[in-house]
Phi, psi and omega in degrees: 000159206242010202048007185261357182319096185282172202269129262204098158332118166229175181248028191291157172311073249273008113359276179316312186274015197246294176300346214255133152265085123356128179266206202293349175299310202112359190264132136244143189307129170233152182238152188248128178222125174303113197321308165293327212260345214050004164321138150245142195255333162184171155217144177268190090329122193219125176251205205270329182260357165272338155279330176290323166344274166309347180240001160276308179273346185064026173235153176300133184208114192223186185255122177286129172253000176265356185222005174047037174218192178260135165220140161320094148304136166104352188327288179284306196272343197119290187288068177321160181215108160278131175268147187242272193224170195221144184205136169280137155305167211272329175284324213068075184208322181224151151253174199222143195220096189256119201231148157257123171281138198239153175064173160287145159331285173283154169294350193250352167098319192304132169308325151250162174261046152247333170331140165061010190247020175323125159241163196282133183246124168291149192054013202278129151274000000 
């Protein structure tokens, strides 16, 4: 995306939306965390109607930026993300999306898209 990405009618609580920092897409960073375990599963994209989205249906819903449309985790595959809650970080810059996740997370089948990816951190005692 180029940041000119014009801006997409939503019906979000203009409270809310009021409150939201957006970077130049019109986009926020959402981290996905498994609701009990505190796993975290992945993180999408939520422009203002992929949250409203999300807090009306109560399933996860974020914005493709490579396909430039919305998607339904689990839509296709199956791996549903019932949302338990939903909350701003202390700036309104990212959201935290605390979900029960059904399946893997990830597109690649792994259960978070951090599974197996660990890098080595130096000097760590």
């Amino acid at each position: 995306m180029t940041g000119n990405r014009p801006p997409r009618p939503s019906d979000l609580d203009p409270a809310v939306a009021a409150r939201l920092k957006r970077n130049a897409d019109g986009l926020l960073p959402a981290v996905v965390q498994q609701y009990d375990s505190g796993e975290v599963l992945m993180l999408a994209w939520m422009d203002d109607e992929a949250l409203h989205r999300t807090l009306t249906t109560g399933r996860g819903t974020y914005y493709s930026r490579s396909r430039a449309e919305y998607w339904v985790k689990g839509e296709t595959s199956g791996h549903v993300q019932h949302v338990k809650s939903v909350a701003l970080d202390c700036d309104a810059d990212t959201v935290l999306v605390r979900v029960d996740q059904t399946g893997p997370a990830c597109h690649t089948g792994s259960r978070t898209c951090f599974e197996g990816r660990e890098l080595t951190v130096g000097g760590a005692e």
